[in-house]
N, C-alpha and C positions, 0 to 999 in steps of 0.2 A: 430712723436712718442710721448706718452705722457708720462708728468713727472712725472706726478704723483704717487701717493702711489695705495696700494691695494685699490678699491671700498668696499663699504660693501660685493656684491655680494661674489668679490674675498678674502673677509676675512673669512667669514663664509664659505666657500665651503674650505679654505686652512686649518682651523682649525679641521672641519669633517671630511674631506678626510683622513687627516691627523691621526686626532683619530681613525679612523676604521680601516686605516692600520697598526698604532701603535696597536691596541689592539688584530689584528687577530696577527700578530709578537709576541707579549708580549706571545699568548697560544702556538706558534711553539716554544718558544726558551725558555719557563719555565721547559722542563724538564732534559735542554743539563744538569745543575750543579749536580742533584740528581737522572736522571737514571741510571746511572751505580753502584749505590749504590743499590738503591729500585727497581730496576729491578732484583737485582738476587733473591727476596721473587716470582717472578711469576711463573707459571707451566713453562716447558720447557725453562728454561733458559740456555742459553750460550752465550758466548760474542759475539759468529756474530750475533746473536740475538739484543742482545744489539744495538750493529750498527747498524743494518736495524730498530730498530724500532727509533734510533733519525737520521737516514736519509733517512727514506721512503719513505716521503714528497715529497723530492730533486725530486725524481724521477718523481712522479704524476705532481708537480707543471712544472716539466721542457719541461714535454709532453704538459699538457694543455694551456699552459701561452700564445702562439700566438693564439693556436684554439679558448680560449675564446675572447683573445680582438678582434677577428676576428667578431665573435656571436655579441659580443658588438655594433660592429659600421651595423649589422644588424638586431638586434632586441633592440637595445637603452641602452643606459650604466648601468642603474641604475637597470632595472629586471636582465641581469646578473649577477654583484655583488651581486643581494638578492640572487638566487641563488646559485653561489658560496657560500655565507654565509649559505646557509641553508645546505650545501654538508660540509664544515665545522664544521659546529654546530653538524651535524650526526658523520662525524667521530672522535668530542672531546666527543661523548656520548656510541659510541660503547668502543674507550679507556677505558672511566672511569669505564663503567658495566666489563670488561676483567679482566679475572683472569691468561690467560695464555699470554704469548709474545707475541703469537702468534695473538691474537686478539690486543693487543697495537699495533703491527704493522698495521694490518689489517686497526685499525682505523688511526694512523697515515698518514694512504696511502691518505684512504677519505679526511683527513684535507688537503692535499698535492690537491684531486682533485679543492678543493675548488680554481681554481687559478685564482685570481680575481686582481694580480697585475699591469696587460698592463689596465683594462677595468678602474681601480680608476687612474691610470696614465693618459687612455685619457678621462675619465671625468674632470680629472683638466684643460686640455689642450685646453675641448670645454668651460668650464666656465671663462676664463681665457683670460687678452690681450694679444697678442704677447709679450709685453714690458713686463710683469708685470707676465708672467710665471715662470722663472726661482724663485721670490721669494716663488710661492708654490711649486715649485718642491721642491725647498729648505726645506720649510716647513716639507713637509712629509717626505723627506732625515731628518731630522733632528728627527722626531718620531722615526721612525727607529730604528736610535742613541740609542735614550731615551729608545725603547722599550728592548731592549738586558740589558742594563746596568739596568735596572727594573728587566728584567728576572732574571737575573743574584743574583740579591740582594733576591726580590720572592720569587723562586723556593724555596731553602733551608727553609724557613721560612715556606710557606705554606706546604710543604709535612710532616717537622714536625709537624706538628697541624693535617694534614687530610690526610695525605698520597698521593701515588701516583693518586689512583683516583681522592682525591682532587682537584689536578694538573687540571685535564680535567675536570672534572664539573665546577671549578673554568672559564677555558678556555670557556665551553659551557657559561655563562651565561656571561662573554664579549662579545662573539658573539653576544649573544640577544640583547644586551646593539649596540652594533657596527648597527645589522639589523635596530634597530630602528630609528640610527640617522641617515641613510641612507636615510630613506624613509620620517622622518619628518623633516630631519637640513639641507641633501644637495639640493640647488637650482637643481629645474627640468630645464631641457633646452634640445632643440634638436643639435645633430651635428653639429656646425659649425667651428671646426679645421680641415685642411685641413688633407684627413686619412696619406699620406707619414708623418706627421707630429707627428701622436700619434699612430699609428696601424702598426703591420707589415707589410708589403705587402708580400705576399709569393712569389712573381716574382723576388722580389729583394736579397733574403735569401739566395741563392746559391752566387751569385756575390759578396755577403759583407763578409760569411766566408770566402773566398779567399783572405778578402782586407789583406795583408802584417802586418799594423800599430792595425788595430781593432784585428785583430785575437791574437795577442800582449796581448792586454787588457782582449779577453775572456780566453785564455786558463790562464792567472794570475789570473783573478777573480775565478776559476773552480779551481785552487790549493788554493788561500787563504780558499773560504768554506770548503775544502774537508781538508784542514789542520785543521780548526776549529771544523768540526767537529769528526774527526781521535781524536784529542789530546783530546774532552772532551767522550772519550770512557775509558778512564782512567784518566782520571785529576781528580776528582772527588775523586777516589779511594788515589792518591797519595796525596792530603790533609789530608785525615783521616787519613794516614797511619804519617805524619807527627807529628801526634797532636792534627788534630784540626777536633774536632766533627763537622758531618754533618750540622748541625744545626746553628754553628758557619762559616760557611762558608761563611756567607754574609759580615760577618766582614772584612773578606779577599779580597773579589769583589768589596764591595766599595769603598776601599782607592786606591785598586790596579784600578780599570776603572777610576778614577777622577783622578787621579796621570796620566791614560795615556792621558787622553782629555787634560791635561794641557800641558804634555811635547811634546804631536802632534803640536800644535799648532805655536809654535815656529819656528818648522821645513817647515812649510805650509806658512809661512809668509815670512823666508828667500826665499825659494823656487821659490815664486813668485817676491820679488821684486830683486832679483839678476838674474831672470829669468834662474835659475837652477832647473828646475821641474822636468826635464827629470831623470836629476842626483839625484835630493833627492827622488826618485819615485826608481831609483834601491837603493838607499841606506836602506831605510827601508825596501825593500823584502829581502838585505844584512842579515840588521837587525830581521828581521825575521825567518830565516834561521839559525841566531848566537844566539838567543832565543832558540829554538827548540834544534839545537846541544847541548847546554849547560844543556838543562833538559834530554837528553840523556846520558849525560858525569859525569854531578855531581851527589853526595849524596844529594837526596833532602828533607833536612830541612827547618822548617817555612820558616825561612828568605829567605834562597837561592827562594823557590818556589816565596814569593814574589817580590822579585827581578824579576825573572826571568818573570813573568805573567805579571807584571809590561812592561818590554820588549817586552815580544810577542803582548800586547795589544796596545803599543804605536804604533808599526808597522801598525797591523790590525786594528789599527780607521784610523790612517792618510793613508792607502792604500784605504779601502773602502770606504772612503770620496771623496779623488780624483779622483779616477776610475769612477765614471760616468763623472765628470768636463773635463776630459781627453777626453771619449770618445764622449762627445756631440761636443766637437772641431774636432776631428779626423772626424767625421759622415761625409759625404758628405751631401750634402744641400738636403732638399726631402725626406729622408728615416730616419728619428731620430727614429722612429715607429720601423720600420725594423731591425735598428743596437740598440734598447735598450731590444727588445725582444730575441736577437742571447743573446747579454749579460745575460739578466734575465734568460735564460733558461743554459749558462754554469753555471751560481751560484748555480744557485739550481740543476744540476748535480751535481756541488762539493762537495753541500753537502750531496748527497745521496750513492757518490763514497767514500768520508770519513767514512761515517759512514760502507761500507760494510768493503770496506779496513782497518780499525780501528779496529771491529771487528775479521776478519780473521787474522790479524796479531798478535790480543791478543791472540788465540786460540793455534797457533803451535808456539811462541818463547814468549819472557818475552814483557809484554807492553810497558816497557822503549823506546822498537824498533820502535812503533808509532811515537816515537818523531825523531828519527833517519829520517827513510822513508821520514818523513815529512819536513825535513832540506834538503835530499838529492832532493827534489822536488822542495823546495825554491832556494835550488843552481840553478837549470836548469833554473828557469822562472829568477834567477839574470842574467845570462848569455843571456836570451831572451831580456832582458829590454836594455841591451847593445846596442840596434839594434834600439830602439826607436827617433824618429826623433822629434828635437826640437819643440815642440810648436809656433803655430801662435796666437795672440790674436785678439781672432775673437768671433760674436756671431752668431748662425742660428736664420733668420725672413724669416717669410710668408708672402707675398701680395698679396693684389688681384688685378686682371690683366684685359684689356677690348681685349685683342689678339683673334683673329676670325682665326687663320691660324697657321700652323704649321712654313709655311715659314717665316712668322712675327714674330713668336716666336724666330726663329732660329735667325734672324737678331738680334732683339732685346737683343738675349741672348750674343751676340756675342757684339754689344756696348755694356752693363755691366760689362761682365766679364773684359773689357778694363779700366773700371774706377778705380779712385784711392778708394782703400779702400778694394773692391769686391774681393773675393778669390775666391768667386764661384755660378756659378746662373743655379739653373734648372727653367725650364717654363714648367707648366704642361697647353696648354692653353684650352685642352678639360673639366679641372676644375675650370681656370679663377683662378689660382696661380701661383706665382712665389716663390722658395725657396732661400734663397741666405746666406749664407754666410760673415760676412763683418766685418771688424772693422773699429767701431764706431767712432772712433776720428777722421778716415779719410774720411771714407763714407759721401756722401750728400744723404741723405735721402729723403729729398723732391725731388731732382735731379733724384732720383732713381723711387722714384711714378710715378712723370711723364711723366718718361719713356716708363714704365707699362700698364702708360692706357691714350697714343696718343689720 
């Protein structure tokens, strides 16, 4: 295995990838701060409106998200993501020409079809060494990051200058900006990660919902978004209502998201070297849950609100940070494809379930009650984390394999999984791979090659 750092190859393709998923994020998540505000000037407005048009997405994106990376690893990664982008690009341009809800949703849907997240996932994965992946996964997890806490700051700023449509034309011409560097910044290459390894397999999709530990993860990642996006169906509303002009709201977002990157951080370090994950992982959906209650309970004035956002965001960065690290270990060796796709698509249900439920909820009792709901939904999944089973430190590698037989495979699988180190080894040998499992400081790696390929 090599020690080295990223290649050039793997710098430029970690840094594009990464931009063009950061930037289609930055036009989903630029109008959570200020539609609840500038959404009630559109024809047919009412609050489940509202919700469905900031989680309509959820829904498109959570249908398409396997069927594309599917398309992907059969017509080439790079023409679906244009694609995608161009399905995008249409639905931030019917939003911004929409005068009624009814078409901001409509378009929102379109952005949602655009779901290009599993095909830039296993484009990194083909471009990329075994060793030397997890730093652009990291990479692009980290745009992510950056693209919210952008939005967040953004949104309020641009719609006061050009309004909601703004929003989306603003969105359309990222996009353009994103198609371009698609096609002239990221490295062309054809397939070669293994697809258990970046693509779901639909064989395996039935069998992983079921897994006990993963299932854990997805129905928690499927409340975090659906809480995020439920609470900014009125959060919005309750700033203003505190004091503080639309427009000034970025004021509020930037101390409050850089206050929680800092106080996550802390928490994420104990966590791991006292080898308390499990526990600091329920303690913040605790904490999440005690955020939420408390914007239900109190009068909320500036301070309190910042306090309290303060809270619910230190949760909600150090949860959706570890929630993939979690379930790449949990994964069984062979199907990371499989079990990050079940994931990506509970998310983006969440947040298209928030957004209905957030809605409906404002409609027949007071909004306050969204934060309620949404505490009482945090309670449940504290009680599910209860149940989560310690961590092994381990990484999943692919190799490639000279096995001619099924029965060699079986052998061979069977010394591995016997070695020091090994938690777990699938042998695919009709693909001339092996998936495994291992941690590093105990595994013999080279011991383990030559095993492989007798």
């Amino acid at each position: 295995m090599s020690a080295t750092g990223l290649n050039t190859i793997e710098k430029k393709a970690a840094f594009s990838l990464a931009t063009v998923f950061g930037l289609r994020m930055l036009g989903l998540f630029m109008i959570l701060p200020v539609f609840a505000i500038y959404g009630e000037q559109l024809a047919g407005y009412s609050p489940v409106w509202i919700g469905l048009a900031i989680g309509a997405y959820g829904l498109t994106q959570a249908m398409l998200q396997i069927p594309m990376g599917i398309l992907s690893d059969k017509f080439g990664r790079k023409p679906i993501i244009l694609f995608g982008l161009v399905v995008f690009l249409v639905g931030s341009v019917v939003a911004a020409m929409s005068e009624t809800i009814y078409g901001v949703v409509f378009g929102r849907a379109l952005q949602g079809m655009g779901a290009i997240a599993s095909a830039i996932l296993a484009l990194a994965a083909d471009i990329t060494r075994e060793e030397q992946r997890p730093k652009v996964m990291a990479t692009i997890g980290m745009f992510i990051g950056l693209s919210f806490t952008v939005a967040m700051i953004m949104g309020p700023i641009v719609a006061q200058y050009a309004g909601l449509s703004g929003l989306f034309w603003l969105t359309a011409i990222l996009t353009i900006f994103a198609m371009v560097m698609i096609q002239f910044m990221v490295p062309h290459t054809v397939n070669k990660a293994p697809k258990g390894d970046n693509i779901a397999l639909p064989a395996q999709i039935r069998k992983l919902i079921r897994h006990p530990q993963l299932t854990r993860l997805n129905w928690g990642v499927f409340i975090l978004h659906m809480a995020l996006t439920a609470c900014f169906v009125t959060l919005p509303k309750q700033f203003v209502n505190s004091g503080l002009a639309l427009e000034q709201h970025w004021q509020l977002y930037l101390p409050a998201l850089l206050g929680s990157f800092f106080l996550m951080v802390p928490f994420m370090i104990a966590g791991i070297k006292k080898q308390k994950e499990t526990q600091m992982f329920s303690s913040m959906v605790l904490l999440l849950a005690l955020a939420l209650f408390l914007l239900w309970m109190l009068p909320l004035g500036f301070w309190t609100l910042v306090l309290l956002i303060v809270m619910f965001f230190t949760a909600f960065n150090y949860l959706e940070a570890t929630m993939p690290s979690i379930l790449s270990r949990l994964a069984p060796a062979g199907v990371k494809g499989s079990v990050m796709g079940i994931y990506s698509s509970s998310q983006f249900l969440g947040a298209f379930a928030g957004g209905v439920v957030g809605g409906a909820i404002a409609t027949r009792f007071d909004e306050q009650v969204i934060f309620l709901a949404m505490a009482l939904l945090c309670v449940l999944w504290f009680i599910g984390t209860l149940g989560m089973q310690p961590l092994k430190k381990s990484k999943s590698f692919s190799f490639s394999t000279s096995l001619e037989s099924e029965e060699q495979a079986d052998v061979v699988a069977e010394h591995l999984i016997n070695m020091p180190g090994v938690l777990e080894a699938t042998l695919v040998y009709q693909e001339s791979v092996a998936y495994l499992k291992i941690d590093e400081k105990v595994a013999d790696i080279t011991n383990i090659k030559a095993i492989l390929n007798p």
